[in-house]
NUVOTI-315878 format. One line per 10 residues: number of its first residue (from 0); their letters; for each residue x, y, z of C-alpha. Coordinates in Angstrom, 2 decimals. Example, Ala and Ser with C-alpha at 12.3 -4.5 7.8 and 13.67 -1.06 7.14 Angstrom:
BEGIN
0 = as = 12.30:-4.50:7.80  13.67:-1.06:7.14
This chain:
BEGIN
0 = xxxxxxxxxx = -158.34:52.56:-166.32  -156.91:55.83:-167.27  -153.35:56.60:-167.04  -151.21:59.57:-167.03  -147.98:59.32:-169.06  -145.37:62.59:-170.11  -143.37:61.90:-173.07  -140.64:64.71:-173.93  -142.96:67.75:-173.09  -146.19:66.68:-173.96
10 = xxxxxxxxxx = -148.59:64.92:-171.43  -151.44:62.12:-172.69  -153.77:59.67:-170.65  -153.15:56.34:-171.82  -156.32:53.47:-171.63  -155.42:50.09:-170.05  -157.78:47.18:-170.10  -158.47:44.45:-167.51  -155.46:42.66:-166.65  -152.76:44.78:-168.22
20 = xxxxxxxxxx = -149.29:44.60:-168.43  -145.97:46.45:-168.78  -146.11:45.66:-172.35  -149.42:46.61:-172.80  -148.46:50.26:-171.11  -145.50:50.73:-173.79  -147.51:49.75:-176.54  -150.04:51.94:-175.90  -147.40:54.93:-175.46  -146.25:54.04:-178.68
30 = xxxxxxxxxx = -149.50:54.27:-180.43  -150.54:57.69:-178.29  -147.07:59.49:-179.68  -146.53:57.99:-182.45  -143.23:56.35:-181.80  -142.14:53.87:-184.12  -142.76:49.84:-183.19  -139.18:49.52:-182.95  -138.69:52.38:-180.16  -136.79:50.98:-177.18
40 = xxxxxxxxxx = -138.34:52.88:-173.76  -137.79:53.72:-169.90  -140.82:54.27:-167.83  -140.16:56.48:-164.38  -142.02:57.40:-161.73  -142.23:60.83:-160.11  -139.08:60.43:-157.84  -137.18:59.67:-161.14  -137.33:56.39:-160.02  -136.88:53.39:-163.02
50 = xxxxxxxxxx = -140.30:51.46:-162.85  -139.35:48.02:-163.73  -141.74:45.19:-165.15  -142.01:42.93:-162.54  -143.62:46.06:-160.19  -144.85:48.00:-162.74  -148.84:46.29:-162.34  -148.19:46.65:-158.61  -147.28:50.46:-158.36  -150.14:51.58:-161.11
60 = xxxxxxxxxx = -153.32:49.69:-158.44  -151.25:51.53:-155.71  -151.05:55.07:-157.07  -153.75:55.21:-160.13  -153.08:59.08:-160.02  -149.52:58.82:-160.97  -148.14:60.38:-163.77  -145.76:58.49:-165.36  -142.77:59.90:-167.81  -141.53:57.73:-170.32
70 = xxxxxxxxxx = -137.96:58.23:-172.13  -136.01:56.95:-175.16  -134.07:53.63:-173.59  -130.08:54.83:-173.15  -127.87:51.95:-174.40  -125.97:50.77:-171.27  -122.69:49.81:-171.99  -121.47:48.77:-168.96  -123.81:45.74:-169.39  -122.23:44.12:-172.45
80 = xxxxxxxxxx = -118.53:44.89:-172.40  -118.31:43.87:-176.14  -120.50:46.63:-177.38  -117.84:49.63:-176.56  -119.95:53.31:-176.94  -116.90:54.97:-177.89  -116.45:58.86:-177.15  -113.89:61.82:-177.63  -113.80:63.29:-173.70  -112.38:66.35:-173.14
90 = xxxxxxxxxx = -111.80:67.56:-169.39  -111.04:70.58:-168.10  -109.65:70.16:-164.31  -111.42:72.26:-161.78  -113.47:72.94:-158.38  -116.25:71.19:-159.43  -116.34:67.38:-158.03  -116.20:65.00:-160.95  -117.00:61.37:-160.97  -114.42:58.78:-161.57
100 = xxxxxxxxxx = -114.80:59.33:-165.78  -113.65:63.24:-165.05  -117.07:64.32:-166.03  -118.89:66.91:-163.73  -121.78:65.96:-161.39  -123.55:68.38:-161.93  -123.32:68.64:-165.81  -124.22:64.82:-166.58  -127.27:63.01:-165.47  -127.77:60.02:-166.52
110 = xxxxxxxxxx = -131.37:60.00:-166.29  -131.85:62.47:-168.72  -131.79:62.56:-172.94  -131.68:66.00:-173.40  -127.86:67.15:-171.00  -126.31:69.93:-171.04  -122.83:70.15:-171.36  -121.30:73.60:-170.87  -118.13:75.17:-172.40  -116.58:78.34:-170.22
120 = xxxxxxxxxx = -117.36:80.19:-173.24  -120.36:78.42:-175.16  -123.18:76.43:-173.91  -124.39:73.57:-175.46  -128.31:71.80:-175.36  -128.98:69.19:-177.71  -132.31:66.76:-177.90  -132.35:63.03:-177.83  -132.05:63.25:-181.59  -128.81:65.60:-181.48
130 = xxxxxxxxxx = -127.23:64.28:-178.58  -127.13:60.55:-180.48  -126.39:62.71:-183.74  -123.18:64.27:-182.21  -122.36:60.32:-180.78  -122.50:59.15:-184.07  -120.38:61.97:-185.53  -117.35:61.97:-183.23  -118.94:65.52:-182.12  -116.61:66.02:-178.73
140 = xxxxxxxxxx = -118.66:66.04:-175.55  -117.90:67.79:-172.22  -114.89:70.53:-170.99  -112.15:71.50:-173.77  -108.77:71.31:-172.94  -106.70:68.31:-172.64  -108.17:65.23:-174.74  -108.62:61.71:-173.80  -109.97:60.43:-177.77  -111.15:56.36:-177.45
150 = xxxxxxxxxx = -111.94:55.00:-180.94  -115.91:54.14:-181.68  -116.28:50.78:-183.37  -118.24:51.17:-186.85  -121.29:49.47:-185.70  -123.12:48.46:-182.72  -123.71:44.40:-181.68  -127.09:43.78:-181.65  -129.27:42.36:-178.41  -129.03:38.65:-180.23
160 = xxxxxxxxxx = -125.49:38.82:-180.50  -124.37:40.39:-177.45  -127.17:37.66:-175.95  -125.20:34.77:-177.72  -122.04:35.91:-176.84  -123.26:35.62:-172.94  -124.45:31.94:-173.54  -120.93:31.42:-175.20  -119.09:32.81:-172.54  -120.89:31.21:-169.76
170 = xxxxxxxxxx = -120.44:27.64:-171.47  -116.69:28.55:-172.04  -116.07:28.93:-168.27  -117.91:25.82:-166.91  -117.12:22.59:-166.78  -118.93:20.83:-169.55  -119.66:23.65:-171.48  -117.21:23.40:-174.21  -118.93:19.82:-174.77  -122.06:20.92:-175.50
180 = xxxxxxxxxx = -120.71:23.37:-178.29  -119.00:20.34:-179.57  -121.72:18.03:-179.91  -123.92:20.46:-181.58  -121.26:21.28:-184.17  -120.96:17.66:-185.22  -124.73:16.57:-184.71  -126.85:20.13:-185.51  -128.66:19.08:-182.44  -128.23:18.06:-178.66
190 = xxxxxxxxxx = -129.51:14.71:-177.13  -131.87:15.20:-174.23  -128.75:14.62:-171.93  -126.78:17.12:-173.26  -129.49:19.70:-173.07  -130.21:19.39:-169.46  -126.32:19.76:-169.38  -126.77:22.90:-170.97  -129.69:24.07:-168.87  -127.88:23.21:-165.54
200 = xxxxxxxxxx = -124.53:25.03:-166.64  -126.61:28.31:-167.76  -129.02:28.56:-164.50  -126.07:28.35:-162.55  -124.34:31.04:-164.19  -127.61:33.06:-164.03  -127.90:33.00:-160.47  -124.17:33.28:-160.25  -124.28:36.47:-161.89  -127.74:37.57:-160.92
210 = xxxxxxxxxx = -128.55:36.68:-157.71  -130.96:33.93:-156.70  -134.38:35.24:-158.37  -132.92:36.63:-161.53  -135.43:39.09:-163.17  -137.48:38.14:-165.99  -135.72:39.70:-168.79  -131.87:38.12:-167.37  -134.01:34.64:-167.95  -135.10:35.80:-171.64
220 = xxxxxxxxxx = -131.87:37.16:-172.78  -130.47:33.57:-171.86  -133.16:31.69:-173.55  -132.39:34.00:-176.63  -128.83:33.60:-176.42  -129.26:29.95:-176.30  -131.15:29.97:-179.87  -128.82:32.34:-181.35  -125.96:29.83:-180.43  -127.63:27.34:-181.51
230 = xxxxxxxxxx = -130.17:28.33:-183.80  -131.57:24.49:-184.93  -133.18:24.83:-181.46  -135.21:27.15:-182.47  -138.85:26.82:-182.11  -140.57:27.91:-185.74  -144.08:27.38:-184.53  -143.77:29.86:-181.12  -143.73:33.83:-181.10  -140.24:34.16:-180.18
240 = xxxxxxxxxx = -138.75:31.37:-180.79  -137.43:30.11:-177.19  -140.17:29.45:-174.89  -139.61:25.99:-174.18  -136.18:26.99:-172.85  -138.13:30.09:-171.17  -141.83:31.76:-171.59  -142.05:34.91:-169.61  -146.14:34.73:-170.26  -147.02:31.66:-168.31
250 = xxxxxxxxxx = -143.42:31.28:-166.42  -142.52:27.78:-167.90  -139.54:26.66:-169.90  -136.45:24.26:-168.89  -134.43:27.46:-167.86  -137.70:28.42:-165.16  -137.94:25.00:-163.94  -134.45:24.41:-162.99  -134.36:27.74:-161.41  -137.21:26.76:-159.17
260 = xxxxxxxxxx = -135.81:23.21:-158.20  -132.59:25.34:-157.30  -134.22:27.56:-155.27  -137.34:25.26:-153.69  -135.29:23.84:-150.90  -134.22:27.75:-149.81  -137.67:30.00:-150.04  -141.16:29.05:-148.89  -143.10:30.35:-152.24  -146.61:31.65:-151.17
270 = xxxxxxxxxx = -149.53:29.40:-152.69  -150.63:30.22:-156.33  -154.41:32.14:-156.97  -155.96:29.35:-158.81  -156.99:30.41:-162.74  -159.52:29.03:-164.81  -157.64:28.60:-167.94  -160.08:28.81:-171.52  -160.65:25.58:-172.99  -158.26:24.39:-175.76
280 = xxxxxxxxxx = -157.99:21.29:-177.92  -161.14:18.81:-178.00  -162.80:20.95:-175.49  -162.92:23.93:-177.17  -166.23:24.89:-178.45  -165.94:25.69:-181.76  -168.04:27.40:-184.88  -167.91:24.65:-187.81  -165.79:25.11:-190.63  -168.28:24.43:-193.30
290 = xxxxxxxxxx = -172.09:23.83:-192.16  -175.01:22.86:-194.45  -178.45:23.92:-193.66  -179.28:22.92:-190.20  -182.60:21.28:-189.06  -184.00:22.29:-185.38  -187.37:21.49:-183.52  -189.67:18.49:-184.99  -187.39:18.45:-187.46  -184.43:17.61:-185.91
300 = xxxxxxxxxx = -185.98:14.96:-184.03  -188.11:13.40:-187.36  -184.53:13.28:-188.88  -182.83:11.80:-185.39  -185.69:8.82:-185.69  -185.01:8.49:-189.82  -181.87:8.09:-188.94  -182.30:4.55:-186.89  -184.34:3.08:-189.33  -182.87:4.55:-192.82
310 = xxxxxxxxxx = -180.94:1.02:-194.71  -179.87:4.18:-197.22  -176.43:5.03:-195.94  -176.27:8.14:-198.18  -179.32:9.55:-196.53  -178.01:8.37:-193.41  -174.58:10.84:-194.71  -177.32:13.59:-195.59  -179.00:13.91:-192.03  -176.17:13.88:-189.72
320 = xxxxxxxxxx = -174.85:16.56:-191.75  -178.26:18.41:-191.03  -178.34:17.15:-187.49  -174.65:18.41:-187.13  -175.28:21.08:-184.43  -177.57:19.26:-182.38  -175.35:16.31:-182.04  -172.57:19.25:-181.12  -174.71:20.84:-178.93  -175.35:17.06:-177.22
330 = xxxxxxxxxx = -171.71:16.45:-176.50  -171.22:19.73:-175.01  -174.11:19.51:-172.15  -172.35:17.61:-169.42  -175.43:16.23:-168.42  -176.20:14.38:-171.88  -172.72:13.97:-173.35  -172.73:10.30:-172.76  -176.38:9.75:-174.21  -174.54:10.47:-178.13
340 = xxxxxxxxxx = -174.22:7.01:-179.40  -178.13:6.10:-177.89  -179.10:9.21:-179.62  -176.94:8.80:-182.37  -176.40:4.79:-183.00  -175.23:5.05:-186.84  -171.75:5.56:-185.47  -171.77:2.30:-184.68  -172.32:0.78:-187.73  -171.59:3.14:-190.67
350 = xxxxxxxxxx = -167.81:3.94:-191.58  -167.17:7.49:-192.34  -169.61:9.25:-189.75  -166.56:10.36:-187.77  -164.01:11.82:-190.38  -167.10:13.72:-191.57  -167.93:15.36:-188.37  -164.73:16.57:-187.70  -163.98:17.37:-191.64  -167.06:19.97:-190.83
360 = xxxxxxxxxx = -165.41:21.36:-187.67  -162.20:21.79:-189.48  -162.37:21.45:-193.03  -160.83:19.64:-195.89  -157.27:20.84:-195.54  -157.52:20.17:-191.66  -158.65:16.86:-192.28  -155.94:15.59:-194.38  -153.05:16.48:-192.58  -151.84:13.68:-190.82
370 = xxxxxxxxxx = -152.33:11.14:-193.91  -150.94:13.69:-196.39  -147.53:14.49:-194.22  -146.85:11.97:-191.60  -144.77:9.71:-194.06  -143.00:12.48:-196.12  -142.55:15.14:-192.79  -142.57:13.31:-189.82  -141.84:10.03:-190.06  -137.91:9.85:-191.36
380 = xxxxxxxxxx = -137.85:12.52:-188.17  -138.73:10.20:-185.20  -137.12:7.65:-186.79  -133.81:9.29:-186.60  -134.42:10.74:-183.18  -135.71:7.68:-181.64  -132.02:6.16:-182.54  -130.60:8.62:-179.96  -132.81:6.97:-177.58  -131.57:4.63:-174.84
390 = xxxxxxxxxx = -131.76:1.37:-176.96  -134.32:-0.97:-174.61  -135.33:-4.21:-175.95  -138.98:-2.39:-176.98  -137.11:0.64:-178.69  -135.04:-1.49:-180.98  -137.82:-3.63:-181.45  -140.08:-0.63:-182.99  -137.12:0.66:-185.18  -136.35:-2.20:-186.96
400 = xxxxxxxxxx = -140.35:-2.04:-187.25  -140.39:1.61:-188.18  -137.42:0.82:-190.87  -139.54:-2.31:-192.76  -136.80:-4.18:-191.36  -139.33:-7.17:-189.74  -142.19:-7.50:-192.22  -141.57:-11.43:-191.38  -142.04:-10.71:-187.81  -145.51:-11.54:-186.65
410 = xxxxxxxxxx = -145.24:-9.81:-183.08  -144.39:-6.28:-184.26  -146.52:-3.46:-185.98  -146.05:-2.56:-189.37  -144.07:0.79:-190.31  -146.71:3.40:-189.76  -147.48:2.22:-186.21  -144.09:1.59:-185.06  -143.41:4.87:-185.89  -146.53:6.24:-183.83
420 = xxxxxxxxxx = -145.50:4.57:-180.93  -141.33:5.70:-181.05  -143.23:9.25:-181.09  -144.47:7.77:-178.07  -141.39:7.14:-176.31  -139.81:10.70:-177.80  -142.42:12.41:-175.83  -143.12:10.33:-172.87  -145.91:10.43:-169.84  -145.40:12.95:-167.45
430 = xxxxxxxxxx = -145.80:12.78:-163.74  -148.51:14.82:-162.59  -149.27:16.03:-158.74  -152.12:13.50:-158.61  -150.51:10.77:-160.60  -147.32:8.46:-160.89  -145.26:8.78:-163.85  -145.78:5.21:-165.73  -143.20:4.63:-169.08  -143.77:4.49:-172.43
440 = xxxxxxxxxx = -144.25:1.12:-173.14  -147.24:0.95:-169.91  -149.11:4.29:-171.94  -149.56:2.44:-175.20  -152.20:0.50:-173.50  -154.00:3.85:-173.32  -153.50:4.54:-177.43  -153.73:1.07:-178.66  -154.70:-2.59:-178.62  -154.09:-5.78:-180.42
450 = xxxxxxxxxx = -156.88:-8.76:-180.14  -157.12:-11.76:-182.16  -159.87:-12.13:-184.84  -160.76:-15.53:-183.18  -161.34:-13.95:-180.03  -164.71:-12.40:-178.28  -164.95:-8.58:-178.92  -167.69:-8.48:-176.04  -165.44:-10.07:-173.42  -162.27:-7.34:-174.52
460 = xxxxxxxxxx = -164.80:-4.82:-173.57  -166.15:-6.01:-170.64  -162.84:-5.71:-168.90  -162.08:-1.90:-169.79  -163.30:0.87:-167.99  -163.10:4.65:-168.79  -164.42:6.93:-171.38  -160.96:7.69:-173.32  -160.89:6.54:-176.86  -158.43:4.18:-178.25
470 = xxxxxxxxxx = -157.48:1.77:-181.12  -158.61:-2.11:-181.14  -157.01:-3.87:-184.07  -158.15:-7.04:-184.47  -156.43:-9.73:-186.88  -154.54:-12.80:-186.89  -151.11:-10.71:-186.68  -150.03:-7.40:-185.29  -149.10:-6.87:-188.97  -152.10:-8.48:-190.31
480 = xxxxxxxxxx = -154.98:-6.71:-189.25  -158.37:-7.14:-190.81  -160.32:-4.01:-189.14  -159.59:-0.94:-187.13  -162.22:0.03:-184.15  -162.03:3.10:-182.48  -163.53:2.41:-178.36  -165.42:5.18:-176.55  -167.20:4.41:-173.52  -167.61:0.86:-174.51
490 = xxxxxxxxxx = -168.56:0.85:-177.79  -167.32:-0.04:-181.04  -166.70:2.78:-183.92  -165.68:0.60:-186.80  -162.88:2.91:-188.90  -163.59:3.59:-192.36  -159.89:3.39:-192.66  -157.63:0.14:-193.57  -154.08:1.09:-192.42  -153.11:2.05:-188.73
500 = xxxxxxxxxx = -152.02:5.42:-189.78  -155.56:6.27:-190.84  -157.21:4.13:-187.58  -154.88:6.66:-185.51  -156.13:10.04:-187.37  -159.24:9.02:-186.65  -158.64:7.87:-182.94  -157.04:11.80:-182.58  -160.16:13.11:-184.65  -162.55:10.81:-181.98
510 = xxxxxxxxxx = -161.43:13.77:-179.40  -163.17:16.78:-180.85  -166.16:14.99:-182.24  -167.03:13.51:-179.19  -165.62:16.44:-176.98  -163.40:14.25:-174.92  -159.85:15.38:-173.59  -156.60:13.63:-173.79  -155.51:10.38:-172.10  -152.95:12.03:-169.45
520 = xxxxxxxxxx = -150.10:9.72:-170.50  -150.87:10.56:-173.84  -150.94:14.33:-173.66  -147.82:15.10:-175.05  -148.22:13.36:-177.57  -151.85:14.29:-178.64  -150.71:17.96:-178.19  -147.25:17.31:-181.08  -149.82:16.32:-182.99  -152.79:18.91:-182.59
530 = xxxxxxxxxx = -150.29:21.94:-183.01  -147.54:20.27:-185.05  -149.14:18.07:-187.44  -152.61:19.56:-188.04  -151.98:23.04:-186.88  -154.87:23.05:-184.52  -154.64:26.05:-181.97  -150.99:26.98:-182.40  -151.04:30.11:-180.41  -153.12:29.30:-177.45
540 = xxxxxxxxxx = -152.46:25.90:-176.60  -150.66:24.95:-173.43  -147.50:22.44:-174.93  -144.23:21.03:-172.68  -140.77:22.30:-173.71  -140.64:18.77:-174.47  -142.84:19.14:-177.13  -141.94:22.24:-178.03  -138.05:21.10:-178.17  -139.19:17.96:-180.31
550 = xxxxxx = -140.79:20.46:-182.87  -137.94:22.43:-183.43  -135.90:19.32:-184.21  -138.14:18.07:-186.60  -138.54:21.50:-188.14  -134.95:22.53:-187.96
């Protein structure tokens, strides 16, 4: 749609797409006048009325014909008392009614850059650019005669700091607060106790100081407060930083959700429009990485039947590279997803087939994340956070695991694994609206199992239902194990890899090969490592502040 939009003295239409925002309106202005990026601005409707974000979608389908006028932002003072906008006032006493800062009514308007502030003998007019100019300069402002001068500090406190300051304040004066500053001075981090401490004590303040619903820029000024404080909390892998303490875009964060379990018992919220959120993760369709010459027609099928019978296995290699698309194409059609392993049954019995599918959605350096940094990167870093975890039988168990401390101990898993599975416990199942919220040690029967090598494979797998991959190691010991399988929909994958760490990149890598979603206990997890580990999707996946949180400790 076409908008109309007066900047200064000069009026432009301004083109918004489908589903714009307020922040798709200013950048637009920007790029029409050719303000700078960092240009701070006001948007008011014909009454001279602010048009705040929140309305700002609502008042443009409502009046497409207004003309909007946009304005250089004026700092506000009042609003952080620490950031004093010092002037030299001079006031000259008479008829005309002043307000309570002896400044005439009718020669100051707030609302407007460019005032005019007259002299019984001169008048002056100044622009935006020589109004801030005589600020800057001392220049006195307003009536001469008797003087009241206030000192201007040398340098303004930026939104961060004056943001931070807030958040110190607020901790300051609340029960609690001052422990919270403590333990992140002596740890460079907060346990998951003292966090929701810090949560509770700031959403209480918020709506303390700004009403019940606070606006969506009080909750992001706390959020960035919060990471200026304490800046190890940082997320490095999101746009801003904060949004698993608060993301304005989808309304998330710990600071939103304690907000709403404030507020639920007090306001009826009207019922959600139901979106159809794009595909992310293993769901996504994708265009390969790398892609060799493709067959199609008769000639996909004479290679599909070569395949069955070939004894060669690097032919067998050769054609499901050149059958690559088809097989994509297969396990992307709801209706003939499952027929994959009838169609294709050399996953069954040749190692390899699996990395090298996803090696040609992703490519090499995709690939070899997770072998190539979970030992040097990530592992010391669940280690040391699973020690602040509430020490349960299981949890000390998998530490001394994780540590090499039990390679004597027949029950446990060796390093790698243990480590996989305290990830586990740092980011936990989540109760869903149509499920119960089951604990850590329950969801590792979704990732992995052990089963003797004496055993019957066939009799395992007649008892499991479900289409989810997952890990059967089978050995003598849980530290012994002779050969990895990964299970989809009843059928053995055999793992071309010997250690657990590679059976588990290959479990994750089962996902987007054979287009199947995440267990739901295991989503958090699955999502750390998509994002945080292999970098898959960074900017468009949907990830807990939990995970989000995690990330910045390991990172930070």
């Amino acid at each position: 749609m076409l908008l109309k939009v007066k900047y200064q003295n000069t009026k432009k239409y301004i083109r918004l797409l489908s589903g714009f925002t307020f922040l798709d309106f200013i950048a637009q202005v920007k790029y029409k006048f050719g303000l700078p990026d960092a240009t701070e601005l006001d948007a008011f409707d014909e009454t001279n009325t602010v048009v705040e974000e929140d309305i700002f979608s609502e008042l443009i389908e409502a009046s497409p014909d207004l003309c909007l006028t946009v304005r250089d932002r004026i700092p506000d003072a009042a609003q952080t008392p620490e950031q004093d906008i010092i002037l030299e006032i001079q006031i000259d006493p008479g008829p005309s009614p002043t307000t309570q800062d002896g400044i005439s009514e009718e020669d100051f308007s707030p609302l407007d850059h460019s005032t005019s502030l007259t002299d019984t003998n001169t008048s002056l007019s100044s622009s935006d650019n020589d109004h801030s100019s005589r600020i800057e300069h001392g220049t006195p402002i307003g009536r001469r005669t008797s003087s009241q001068v206030i000192p201007r500090p040398t340098r303004e406190v930026s939104e961060s700091e004056a943001a931070k300051e807030m958040v110190k304040n607020a901790l300051l004066c609340k029960p609690g607060g001052e422990d919270v500053i403590e333990e992140y001075k002596a740890e460079k981090s907060l346990t998951h106790r003292t966090r929701r401490q810090l949560v509770n004590i700031l959403a209480s303040h918020m709506t303390e100081s700004h009403g019940r619903m606070p606006s969506r820029k009080h909750k992001e000024k706390y959020a960035l407060g919060i990471i200026t404080l304490f800046p190890l909390l940082k997320d490095p892998f999101s746009p801003k930083g904060y949004e698993h303490f608060y993301d304005a875009e989808k309304g998330t964060g710990y600071l939103a959700w304690r907000l709403k379990t404030m507020s639920r018992n007090t306001v009826k919220r009207p019922a959600k429009t139901a979106t159809v959120a794009q595909a992310q993760g293993p769901k996504r369709r994708r265009l390969a990485a790398t892609l060799p010459e493709q067959l199609d027609g008769d000639a996909s099928r004479e290679a599909i039947s070569f395949l069955i019978h070939s004894q060669d296995e690097a032919s067998v290699f050769q054609k499901m590279k050149m059958t690559f698309q088809y097989r994509q194409d297969l396990v992307h059609d709801p209706q003939r997803t499952t027929d994959v392993f009838k169609t294709f049954p050399r996953f069954l019995d040749v190692k390899g087939l699996l990395n090298q599918d996803f090696l040609l959605l992703f490519g090499a350096e995709t690939a070899s994340k997770m072998l190539e940094k979970w030992d040097t990167t990530f592992r010391p870093k669940v280690i040391n956070e699973a020690r602040h975890l509430t020490q349960s039988v299981e949890v000390c168990r998998l530490l001394k695991a994780a540590e090499k401390l039990t390679e004597n101990d027949d029950t446990t898993w060796d390093s790698d694994m243990a480590s996989l599975l305290l990830l586990l416990h740092l980011l936990p199942p989540t109760a869903g609206r149509k499920r119960t919220k089951i604990s850590p040690s329950d969801a590792v029967d979704k990732m992995l199992h052990f089963h003797k090598s004496c055993c019957s494979l066939d009799e395992h797998l007649r008892g499991r239902d479900g289409r989810q991959p997952y890990i059967l190691a089978v050995g003598r010991t849980r530290n012994r194990i002779d050969t990895f399988y990964i299970v989809v929909d009843k059928q053995l994958i055999p793992c071309q890899a010997t250690s657990s760490l590679g059976a588990f990149d290959e479990l994750f890598k089962s996902h987007y090969v054979f287009n199947l979603s995440y267990d739901e206990c295991l989503g958090q997890l699955f999502t750390f490592v998509q994002t945080t580990v292999y970098n898959i999707d960074v900017a468009t996946t949907k990830e807990s502040p939990r995970v989000r949180e995690f990330r910045a400790k390991v990172f930070n």
